[in-house]
PDB file of N, CA, C and O in Angstrom:
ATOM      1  N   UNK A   1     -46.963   9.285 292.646  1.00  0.00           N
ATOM      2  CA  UNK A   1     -47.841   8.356 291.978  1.00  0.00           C
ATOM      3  C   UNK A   1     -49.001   7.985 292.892  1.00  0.00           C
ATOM      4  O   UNK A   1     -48.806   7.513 294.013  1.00  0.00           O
ATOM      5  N   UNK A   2     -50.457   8.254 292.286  1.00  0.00           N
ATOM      6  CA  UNK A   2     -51.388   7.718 293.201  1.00  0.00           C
ATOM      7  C   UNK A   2     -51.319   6.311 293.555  1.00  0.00           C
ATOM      8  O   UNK A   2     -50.346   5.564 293.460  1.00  0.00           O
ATOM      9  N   UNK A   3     -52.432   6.068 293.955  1.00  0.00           N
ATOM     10  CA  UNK A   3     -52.863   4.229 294.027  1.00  0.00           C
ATOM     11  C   UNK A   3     -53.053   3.718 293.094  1.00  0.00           C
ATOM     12  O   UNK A   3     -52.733   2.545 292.905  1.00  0.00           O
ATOM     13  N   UNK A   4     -53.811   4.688 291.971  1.00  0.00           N
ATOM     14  CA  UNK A   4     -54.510   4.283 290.498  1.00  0.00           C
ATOM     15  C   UNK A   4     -53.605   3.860 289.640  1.00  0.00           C
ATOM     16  O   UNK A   4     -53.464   2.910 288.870  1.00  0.00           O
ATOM     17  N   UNK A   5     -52.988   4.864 289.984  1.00  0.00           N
ATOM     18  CA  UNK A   5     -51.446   4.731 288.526  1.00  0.00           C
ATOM     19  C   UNK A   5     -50.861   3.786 289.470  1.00  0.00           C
ATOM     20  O   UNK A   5     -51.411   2.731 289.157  1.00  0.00           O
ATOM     21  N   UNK A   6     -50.193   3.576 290.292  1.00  0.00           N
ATOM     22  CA  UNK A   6     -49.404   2.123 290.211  1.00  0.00           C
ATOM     23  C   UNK A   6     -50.477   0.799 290.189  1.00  0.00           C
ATOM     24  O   UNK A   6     -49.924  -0.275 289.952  1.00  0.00           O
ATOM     25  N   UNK A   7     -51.908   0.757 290.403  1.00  0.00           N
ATOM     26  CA  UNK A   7     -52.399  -0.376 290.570  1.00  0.00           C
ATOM     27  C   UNK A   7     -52.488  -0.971 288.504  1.00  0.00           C
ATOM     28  O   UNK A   7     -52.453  -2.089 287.990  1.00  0.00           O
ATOM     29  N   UNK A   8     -52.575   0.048 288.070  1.00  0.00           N
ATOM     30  CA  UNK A   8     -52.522  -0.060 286.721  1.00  0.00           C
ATOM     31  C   UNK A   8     -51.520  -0.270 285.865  1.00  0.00           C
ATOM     32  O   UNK A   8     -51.629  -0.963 284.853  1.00  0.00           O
ATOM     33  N   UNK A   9     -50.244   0.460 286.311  1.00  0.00           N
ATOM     34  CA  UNK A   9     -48.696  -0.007 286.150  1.00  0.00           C
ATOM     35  C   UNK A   9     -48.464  -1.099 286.526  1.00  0.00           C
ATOM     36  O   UNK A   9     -47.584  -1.696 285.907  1.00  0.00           O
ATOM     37  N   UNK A  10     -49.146  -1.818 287.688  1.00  0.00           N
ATOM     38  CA  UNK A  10     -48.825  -3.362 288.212  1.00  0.00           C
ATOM     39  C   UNK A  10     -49.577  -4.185 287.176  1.00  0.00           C
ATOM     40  O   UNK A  10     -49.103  -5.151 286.578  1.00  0.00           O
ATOM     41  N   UNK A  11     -50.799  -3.692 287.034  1.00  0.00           N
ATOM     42  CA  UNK A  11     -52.064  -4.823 285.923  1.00  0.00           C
ATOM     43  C   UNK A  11     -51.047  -4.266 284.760  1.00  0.00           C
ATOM     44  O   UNK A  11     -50.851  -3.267 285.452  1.00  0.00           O
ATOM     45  N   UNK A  12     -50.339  -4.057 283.767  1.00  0.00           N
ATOM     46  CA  UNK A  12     -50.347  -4.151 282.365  1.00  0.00           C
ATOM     47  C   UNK A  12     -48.727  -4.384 282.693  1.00  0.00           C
ATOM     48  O   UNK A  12     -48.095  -4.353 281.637  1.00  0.00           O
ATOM     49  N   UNK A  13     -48.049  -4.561 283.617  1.00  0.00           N
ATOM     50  CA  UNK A  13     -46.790  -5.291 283.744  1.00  0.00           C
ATOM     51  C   UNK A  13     -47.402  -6.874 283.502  1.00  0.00           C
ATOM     52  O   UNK A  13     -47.279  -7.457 282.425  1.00  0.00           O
ATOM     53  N   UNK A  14     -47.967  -7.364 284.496  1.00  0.00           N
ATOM     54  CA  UNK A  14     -49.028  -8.570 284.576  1.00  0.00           C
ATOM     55  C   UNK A  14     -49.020  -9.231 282.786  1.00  0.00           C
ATOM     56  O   UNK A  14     -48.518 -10.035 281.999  1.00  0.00           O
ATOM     57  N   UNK A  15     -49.813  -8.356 282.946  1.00  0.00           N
ATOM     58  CA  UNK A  15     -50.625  -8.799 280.807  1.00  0.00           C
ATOM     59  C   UNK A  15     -48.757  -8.687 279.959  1.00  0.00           C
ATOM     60  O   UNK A  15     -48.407  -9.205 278.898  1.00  0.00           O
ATOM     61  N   UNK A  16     -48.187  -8.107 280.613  1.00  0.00           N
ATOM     62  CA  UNK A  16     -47.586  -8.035 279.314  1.00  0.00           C
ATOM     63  C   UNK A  16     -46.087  -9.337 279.654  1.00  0.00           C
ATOM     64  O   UNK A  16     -45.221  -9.593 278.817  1.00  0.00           O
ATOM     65  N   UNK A  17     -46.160  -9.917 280.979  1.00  0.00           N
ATOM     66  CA  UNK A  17     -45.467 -11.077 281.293  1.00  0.00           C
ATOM     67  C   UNK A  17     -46.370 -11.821 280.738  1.00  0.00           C
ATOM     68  O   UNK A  17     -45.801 -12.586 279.959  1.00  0.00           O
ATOM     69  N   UNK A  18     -47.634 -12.005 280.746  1.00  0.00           N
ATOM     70  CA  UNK A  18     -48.733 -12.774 280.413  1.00  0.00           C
ATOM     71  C   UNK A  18     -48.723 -13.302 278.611  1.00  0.00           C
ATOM     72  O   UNK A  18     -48.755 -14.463 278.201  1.00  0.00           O
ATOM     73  N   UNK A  19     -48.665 -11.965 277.746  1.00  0.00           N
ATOM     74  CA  UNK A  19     -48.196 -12.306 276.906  1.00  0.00           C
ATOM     75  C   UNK A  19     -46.790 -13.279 276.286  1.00  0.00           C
ATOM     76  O   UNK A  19     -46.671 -14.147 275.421  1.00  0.00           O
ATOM     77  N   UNK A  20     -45.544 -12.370 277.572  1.00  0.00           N
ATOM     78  CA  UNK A  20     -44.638 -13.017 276.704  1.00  0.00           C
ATOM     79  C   UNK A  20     -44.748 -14.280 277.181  1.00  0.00           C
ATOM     80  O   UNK A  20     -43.832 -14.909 276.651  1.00  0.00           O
ATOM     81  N   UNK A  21     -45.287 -14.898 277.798  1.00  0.00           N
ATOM     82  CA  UNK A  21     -45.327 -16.624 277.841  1.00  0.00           C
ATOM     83  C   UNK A  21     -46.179 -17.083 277.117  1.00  0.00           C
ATOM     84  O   UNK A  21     -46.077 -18.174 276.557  1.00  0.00           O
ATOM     85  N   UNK A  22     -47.142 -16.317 277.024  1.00  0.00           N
ATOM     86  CA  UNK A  22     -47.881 -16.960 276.115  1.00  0.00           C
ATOM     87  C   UNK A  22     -47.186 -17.010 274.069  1.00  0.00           C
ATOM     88  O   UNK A  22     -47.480 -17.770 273.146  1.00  0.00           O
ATOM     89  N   UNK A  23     -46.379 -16.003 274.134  1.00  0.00           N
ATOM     90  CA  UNK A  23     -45.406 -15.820 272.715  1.00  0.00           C
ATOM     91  C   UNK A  23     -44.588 -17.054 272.741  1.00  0.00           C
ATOM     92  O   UNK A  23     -44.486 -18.048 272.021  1.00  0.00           O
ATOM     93  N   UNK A  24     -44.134 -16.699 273.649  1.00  0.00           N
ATOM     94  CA  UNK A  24     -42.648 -18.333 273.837  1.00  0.00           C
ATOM     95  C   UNK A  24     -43.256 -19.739 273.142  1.00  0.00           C
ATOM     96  O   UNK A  24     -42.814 -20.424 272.220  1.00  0.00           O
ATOM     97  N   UNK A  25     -44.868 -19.922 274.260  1.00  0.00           N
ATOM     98  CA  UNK A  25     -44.966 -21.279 273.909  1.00  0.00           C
ATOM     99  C   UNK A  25     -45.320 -21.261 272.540  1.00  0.00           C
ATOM    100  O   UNK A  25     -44.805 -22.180 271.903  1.00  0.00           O
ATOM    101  N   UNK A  26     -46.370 -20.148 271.604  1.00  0.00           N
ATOM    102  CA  UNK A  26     -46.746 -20.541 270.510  1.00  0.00           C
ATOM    103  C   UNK A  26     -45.244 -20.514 269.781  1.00  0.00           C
ATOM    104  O   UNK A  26     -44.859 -21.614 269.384  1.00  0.00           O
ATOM    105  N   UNK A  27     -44.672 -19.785 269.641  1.00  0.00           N
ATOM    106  CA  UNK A  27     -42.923 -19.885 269.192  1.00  0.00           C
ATOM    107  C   UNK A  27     -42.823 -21.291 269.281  1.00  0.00           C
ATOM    108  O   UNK A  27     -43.381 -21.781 268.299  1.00  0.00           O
ATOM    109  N   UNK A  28     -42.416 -22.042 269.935  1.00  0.00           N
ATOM    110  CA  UNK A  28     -42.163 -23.501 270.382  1.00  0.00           C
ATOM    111  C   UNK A  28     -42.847 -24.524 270.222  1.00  0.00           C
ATOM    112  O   UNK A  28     -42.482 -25.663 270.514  1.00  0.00           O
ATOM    113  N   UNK A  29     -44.063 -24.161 269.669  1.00  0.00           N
ATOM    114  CA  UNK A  29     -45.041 -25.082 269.170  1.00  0.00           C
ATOM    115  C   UNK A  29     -44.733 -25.266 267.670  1.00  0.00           C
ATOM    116  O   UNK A  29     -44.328 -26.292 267.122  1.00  0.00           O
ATOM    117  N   UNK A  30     -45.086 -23.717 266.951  1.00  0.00           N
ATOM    118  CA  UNK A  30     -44.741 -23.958 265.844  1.00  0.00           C
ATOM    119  C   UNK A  30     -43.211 -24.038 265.284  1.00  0.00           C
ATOM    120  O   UNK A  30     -42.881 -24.607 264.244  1.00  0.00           O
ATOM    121  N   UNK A  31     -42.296 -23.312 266.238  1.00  0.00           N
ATOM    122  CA  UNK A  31     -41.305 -23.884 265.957  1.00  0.00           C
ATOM    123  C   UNK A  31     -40.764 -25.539 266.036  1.00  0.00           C
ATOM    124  O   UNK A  31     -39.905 -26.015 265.295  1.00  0.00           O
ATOM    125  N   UNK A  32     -41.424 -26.205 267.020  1.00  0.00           N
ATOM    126  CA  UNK A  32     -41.399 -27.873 266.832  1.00  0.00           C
ATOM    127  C   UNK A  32     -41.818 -28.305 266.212  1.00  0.00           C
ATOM    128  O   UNK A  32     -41.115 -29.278 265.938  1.00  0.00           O
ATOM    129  N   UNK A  33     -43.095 -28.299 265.346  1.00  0.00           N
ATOM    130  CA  UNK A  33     -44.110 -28.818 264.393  1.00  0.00           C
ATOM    131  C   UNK A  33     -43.092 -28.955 263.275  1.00  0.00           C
ATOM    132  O   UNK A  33     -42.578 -30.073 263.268  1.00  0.00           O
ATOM    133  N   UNK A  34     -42.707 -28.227 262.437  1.00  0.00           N
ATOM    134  CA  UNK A  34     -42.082 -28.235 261.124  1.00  0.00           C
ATOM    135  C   UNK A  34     -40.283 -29.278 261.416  1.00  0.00           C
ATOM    136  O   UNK A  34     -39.786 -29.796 260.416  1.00  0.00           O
ATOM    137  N   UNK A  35     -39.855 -29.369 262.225  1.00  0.00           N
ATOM    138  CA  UNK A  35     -38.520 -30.216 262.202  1.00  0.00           C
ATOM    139  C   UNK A  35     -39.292 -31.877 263.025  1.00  0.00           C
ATOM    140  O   UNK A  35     -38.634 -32.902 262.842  1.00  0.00           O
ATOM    141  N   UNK A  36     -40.362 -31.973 263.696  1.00  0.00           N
ATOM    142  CA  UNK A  36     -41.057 -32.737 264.176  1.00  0.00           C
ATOM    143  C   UNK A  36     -41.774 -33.683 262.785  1.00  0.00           C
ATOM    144  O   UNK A  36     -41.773 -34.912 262.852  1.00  0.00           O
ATOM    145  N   UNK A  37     -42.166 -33.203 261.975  1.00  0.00           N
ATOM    146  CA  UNK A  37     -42.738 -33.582 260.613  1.00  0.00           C
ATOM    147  C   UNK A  37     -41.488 -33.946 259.771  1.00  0.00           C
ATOM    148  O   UNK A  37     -41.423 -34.843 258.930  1.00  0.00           O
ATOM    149  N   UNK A  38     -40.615 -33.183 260.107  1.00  0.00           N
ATOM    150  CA  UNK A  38     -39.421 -33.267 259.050  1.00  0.00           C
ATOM    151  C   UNK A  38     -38.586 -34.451 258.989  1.00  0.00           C
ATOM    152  O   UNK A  38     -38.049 -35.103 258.093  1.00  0.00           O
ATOM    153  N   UNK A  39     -38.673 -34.511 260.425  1.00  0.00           N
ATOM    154  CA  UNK A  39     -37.837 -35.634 260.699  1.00  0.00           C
ATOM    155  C   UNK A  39     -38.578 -37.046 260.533  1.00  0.00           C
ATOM    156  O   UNK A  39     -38.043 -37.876 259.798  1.00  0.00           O
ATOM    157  N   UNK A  40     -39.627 -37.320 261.094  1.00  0.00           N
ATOM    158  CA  UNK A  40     -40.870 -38.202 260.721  1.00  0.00           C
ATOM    159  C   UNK A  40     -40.174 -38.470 259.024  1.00  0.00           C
ATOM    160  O   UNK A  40     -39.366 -39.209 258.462  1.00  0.00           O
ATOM    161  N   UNK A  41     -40.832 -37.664 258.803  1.00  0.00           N
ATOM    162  CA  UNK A  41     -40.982 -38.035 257.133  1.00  0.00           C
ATOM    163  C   UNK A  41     -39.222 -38.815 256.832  1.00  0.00           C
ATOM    164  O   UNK A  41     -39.055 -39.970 256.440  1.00  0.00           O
ATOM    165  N   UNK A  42     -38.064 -37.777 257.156  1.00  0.00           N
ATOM    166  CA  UNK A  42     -36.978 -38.593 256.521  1.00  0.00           C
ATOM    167  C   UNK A  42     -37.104 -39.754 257.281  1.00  0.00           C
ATOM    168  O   UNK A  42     -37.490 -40.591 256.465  1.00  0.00           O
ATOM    169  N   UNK A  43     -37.001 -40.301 258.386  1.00  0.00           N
ATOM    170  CA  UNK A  43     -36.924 -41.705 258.979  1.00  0.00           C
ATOM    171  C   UNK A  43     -37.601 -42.361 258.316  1.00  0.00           C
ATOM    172  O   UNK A  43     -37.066 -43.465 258.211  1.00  0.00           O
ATOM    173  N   UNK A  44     -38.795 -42.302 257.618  1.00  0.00           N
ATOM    174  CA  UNK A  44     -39.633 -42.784 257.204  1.00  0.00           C
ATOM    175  C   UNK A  44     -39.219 -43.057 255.587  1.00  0.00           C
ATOM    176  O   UNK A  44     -39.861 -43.922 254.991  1.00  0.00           O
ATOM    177  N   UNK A  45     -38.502 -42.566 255.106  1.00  0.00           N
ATOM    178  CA  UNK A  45     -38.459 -42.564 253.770  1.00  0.00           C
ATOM    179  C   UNK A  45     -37.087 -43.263 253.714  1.00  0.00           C
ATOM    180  O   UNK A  45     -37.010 -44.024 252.749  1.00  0.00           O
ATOM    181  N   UNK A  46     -35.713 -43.201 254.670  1.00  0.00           N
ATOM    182  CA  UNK A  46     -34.661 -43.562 254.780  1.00  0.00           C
ATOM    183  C   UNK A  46     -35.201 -45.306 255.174  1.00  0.00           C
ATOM    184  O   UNK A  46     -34.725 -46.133 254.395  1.00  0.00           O
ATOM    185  N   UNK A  47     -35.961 -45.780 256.088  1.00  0.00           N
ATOM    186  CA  UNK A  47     -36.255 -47.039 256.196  1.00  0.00           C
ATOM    187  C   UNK A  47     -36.997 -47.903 254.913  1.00  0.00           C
ATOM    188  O   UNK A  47     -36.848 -49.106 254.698  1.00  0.00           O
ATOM    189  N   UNK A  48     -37.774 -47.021 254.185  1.00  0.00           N
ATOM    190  CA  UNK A  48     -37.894 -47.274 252.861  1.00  0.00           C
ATOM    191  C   UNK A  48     -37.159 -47.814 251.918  1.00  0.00           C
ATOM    192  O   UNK A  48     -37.297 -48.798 251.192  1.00  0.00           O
ATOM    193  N   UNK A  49     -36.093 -46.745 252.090  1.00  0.00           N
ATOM    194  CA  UNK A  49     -34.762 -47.391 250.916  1.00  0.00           C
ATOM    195  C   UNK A  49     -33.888 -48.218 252.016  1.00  0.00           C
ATOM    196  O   UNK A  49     -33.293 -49.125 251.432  1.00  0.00           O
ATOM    197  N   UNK A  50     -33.708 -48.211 252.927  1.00  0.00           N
ATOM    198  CA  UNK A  50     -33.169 -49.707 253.196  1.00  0.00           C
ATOM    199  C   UNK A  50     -33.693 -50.884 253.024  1.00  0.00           C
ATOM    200  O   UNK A  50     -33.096 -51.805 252.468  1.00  0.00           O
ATOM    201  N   UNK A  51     -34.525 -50.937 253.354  1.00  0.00           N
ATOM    202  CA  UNK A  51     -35.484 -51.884 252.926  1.00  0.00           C
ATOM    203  C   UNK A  51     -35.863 -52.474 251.565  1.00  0.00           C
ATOM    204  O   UNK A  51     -36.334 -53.606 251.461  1.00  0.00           O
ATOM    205  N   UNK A  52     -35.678 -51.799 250.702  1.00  0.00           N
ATOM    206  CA  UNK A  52     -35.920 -51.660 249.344  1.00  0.00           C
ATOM    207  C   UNK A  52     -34.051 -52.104 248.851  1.00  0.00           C
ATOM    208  O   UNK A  52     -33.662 -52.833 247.939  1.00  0.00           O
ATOM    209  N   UNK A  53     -33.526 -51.591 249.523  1.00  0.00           N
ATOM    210  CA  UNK A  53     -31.557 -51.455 248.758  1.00  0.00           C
ATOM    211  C   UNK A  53     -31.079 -52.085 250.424  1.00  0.00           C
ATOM    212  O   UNK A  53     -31.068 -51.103 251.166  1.00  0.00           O
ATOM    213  N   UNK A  54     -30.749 -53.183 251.103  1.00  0.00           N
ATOM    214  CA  UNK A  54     -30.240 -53.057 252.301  1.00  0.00           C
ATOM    215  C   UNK A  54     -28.794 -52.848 251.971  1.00  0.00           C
ATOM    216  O   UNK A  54     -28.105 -52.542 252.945  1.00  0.00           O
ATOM    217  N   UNK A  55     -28.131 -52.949 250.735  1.00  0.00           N
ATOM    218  CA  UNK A  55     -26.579 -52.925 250.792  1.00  0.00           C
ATOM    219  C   UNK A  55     -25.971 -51.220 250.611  1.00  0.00           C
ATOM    220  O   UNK A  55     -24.771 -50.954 250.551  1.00  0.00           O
ATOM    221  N   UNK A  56     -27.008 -50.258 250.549  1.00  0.00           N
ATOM    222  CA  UNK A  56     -26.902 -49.380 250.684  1.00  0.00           C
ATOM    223  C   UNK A  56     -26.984 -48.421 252.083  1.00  0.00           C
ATOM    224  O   UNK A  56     -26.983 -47.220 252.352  1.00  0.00           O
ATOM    225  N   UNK A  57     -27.044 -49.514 252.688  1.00  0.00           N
ATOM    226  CA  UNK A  57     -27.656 -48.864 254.424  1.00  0.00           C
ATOM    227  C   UNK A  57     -26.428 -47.927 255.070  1.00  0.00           C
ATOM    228  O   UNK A  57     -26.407 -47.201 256.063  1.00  0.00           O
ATOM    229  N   UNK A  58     -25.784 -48.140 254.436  1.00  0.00           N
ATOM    230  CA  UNK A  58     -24.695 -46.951 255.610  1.00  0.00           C
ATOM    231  C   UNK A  58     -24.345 -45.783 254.832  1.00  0.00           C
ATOM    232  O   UNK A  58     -23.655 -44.856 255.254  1.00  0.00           O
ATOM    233  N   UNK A  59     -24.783 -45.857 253.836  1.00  0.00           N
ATOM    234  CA  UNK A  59     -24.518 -44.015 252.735  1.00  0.00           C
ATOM    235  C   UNK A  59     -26.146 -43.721 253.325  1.00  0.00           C
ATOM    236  O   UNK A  59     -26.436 -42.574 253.665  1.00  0.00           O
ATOM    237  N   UNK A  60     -27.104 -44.759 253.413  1.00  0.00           N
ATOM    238  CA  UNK A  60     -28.426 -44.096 253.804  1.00  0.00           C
ATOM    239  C   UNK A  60     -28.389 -43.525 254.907  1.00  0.00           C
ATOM    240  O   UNK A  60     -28.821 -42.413 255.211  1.00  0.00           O
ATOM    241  N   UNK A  61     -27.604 -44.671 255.835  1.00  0.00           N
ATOM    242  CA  UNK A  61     -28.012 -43.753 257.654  1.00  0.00           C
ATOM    243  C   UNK A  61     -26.990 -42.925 257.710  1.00  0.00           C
ATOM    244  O   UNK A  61     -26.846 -42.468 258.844  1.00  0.00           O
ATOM    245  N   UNK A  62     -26.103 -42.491 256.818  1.00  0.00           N
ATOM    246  CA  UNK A  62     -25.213 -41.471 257.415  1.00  0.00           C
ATOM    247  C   UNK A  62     -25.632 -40.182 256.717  1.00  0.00           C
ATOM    248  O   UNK A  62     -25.417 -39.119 257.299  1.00  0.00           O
ATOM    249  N   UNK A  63     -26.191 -40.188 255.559  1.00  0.00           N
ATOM    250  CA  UNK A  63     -27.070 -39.053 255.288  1.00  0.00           C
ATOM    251  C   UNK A  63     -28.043 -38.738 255.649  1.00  0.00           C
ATOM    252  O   UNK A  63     -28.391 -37.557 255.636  1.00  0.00           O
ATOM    253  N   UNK A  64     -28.846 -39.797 256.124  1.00  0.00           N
ATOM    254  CA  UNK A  64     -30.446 -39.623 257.674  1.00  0.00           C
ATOM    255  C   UNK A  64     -29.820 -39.007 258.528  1.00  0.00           C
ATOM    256  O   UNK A  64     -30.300 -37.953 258.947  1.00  0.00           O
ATOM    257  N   UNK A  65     -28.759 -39.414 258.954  1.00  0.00           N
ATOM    258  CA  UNK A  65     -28.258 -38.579 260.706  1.00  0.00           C
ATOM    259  C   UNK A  65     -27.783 -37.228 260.526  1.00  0.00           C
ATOM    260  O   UNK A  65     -27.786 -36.283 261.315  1.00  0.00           O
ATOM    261  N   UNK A  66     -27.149 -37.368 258.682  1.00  0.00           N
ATOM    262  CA  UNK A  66     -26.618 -35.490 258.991  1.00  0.00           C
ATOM    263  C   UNK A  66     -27.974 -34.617 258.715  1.00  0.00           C
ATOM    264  O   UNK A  66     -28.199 -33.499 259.180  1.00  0.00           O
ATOM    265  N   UNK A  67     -28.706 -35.270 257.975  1.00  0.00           N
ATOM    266  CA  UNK A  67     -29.792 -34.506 257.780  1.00  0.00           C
ATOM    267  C   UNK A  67     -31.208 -34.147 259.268  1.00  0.00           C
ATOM    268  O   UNK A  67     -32.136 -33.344 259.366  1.00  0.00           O
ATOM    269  N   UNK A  68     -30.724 -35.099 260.045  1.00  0.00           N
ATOM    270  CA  UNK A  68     -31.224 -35.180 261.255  1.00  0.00           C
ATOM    271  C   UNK A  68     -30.940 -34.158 261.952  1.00  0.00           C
ATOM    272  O   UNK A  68     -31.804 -33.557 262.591  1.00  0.00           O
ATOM    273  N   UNK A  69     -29.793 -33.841 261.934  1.00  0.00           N
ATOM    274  CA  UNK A  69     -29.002 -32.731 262.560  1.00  0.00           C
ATOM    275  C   UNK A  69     -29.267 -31.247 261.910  1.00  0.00           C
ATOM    276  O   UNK A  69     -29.240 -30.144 262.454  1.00  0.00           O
ATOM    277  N   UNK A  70     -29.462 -31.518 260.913  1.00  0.00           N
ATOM    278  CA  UNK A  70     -29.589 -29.941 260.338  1.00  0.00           C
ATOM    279  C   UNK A  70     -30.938 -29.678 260.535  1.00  0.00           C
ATOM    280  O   UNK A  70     -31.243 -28.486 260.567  1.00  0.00           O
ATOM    281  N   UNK A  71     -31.868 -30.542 260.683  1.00  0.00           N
ATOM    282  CA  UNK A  71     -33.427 -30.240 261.001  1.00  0.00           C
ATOM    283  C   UNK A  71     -33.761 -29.889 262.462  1.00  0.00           C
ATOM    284  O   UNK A  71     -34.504 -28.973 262.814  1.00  0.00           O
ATOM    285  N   UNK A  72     -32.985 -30.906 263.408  1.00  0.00           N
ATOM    286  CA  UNK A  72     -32.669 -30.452 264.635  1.00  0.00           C
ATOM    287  C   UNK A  72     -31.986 -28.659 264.760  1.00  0.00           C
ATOM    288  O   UNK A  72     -32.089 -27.817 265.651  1.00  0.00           O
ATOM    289  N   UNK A  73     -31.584 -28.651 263.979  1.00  0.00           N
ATOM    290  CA  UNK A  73     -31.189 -26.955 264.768  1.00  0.00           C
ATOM    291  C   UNK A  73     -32.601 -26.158 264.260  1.00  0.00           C
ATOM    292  O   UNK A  73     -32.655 -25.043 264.780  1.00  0.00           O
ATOM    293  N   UNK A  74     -33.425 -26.365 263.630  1.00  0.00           N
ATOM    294  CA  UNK A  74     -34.712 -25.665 263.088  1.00  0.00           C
ATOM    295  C   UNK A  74     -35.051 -25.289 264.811  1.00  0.00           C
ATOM    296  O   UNK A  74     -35.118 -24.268 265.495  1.00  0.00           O
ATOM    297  N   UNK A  75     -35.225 -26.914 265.042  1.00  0.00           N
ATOM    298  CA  UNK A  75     -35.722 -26.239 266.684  1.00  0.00           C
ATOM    299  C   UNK A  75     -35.216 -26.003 267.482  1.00  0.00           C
ATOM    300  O   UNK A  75     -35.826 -25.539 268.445  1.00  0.00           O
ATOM    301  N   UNK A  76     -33.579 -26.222 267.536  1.00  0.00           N
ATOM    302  CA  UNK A  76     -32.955 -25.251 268.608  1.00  0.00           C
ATOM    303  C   UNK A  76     -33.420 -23.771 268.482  1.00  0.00           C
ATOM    304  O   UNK A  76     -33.881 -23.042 269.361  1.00  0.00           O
ATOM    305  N   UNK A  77     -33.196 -23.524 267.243  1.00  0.00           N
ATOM    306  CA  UNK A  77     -33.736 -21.828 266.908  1.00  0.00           C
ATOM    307  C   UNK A  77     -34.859 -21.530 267.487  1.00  0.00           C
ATOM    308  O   UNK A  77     -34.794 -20.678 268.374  1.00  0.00           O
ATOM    309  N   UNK A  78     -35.796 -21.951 267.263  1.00  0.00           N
ATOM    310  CA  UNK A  78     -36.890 -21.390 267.711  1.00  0.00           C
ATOM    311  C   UNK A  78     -36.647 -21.608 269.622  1.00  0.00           C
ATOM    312  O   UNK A  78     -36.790 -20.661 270.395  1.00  0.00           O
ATOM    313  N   UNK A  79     -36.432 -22.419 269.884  1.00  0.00           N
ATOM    314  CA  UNK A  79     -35.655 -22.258 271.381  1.00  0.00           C
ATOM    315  C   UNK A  79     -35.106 -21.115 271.818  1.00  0.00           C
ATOM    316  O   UNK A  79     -35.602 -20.360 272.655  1.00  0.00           O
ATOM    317  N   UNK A  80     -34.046 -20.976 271.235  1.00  0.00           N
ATOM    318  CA  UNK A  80     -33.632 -19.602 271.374  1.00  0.00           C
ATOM    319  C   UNK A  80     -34.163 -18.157 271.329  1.00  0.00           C
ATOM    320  O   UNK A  80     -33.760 -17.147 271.906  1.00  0.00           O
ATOM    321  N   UNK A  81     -35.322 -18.379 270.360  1.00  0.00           N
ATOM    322  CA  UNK A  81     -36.145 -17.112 269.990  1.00  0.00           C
ATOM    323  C   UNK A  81     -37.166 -17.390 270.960  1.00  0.00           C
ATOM    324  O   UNK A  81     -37.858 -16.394 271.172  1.00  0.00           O
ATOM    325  N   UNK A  82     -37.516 -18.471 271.666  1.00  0.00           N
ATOM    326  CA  UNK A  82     -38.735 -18.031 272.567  1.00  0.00           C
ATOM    327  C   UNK A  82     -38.085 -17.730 273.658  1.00  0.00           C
ATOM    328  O   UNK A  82     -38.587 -16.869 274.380  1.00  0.00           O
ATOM    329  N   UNK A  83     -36.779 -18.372 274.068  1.00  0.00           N
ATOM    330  CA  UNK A  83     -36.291 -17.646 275.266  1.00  0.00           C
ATOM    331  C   UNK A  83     -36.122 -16.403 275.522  1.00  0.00           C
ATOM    332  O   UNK A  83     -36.145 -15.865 276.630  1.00  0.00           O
ATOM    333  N   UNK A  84     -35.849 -15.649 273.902  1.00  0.00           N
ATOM    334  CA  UNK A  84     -35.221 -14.119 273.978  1.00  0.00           C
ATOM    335  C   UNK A  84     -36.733 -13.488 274.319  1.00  0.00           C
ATOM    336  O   UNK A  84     -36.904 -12.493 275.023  1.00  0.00           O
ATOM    337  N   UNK A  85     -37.743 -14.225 273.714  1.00  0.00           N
ATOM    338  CA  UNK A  85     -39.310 -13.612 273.812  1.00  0.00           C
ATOM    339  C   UNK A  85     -39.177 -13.789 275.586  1.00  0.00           C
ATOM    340  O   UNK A  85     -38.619 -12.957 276.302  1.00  0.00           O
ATOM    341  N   UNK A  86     -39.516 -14.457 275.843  1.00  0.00           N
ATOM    342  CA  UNK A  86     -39.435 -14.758 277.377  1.00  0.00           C
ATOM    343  C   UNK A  86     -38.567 -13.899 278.483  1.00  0.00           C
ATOM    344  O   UNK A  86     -39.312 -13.587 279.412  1.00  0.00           O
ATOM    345  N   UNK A  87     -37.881 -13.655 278.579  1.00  0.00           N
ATOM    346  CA  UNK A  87     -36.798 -12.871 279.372  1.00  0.00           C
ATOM    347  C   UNK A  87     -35.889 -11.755 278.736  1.00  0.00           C
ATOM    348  O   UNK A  87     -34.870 -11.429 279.345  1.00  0.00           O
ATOM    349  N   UNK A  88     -36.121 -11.317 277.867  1.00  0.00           N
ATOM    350  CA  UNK A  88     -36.273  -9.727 277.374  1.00  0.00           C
ATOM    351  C   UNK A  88     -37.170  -9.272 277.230  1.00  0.00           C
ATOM    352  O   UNK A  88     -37.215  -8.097 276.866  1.00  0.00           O
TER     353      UNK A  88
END
């Protein structure tokens, strides 16, 4: 291998670590945005109806928290998928 070919094998190793970080974070951006909104909105709508019904408050917060949880794994996932972007 000359000088050329590895100085060029080194530059597009470079770009292409370059990319995958740059993949991860947009992954993780938009993967946070949509369970980030999601969750907003139910807190927001669950304090509503307490407020509105307070004798209903514990069928409300216990369906806010499971639903909390299932929106929460939206962004574990994408966690996971930017890591696999990242280090594979």
């Amino acid at each position: 291998m000359t000088e050329e070919t590895k100085a060029v094998a080194e530059g597009l190793t470079q770009n292409m670590e370059a990319a995958k970080s740059i993949a991860a974070a947009i992954v993780m951006g938009v993967g946070a945005l949509g369970p980030g909104l999601g969750i907003g909105i139910l807190a927001s709508k669950a304090m509503e109806a307490i407020g509105r019904n307070p004798e209903a408050t514990a069928k409300i917060q216990t369906a806010m928290i499971l639903a909390i949880a299932f929106t929460e794994a939206i962004a574990i996932y994408a966690l996971v998928v930017a890591l696999i972007i990242k280090f594979v």
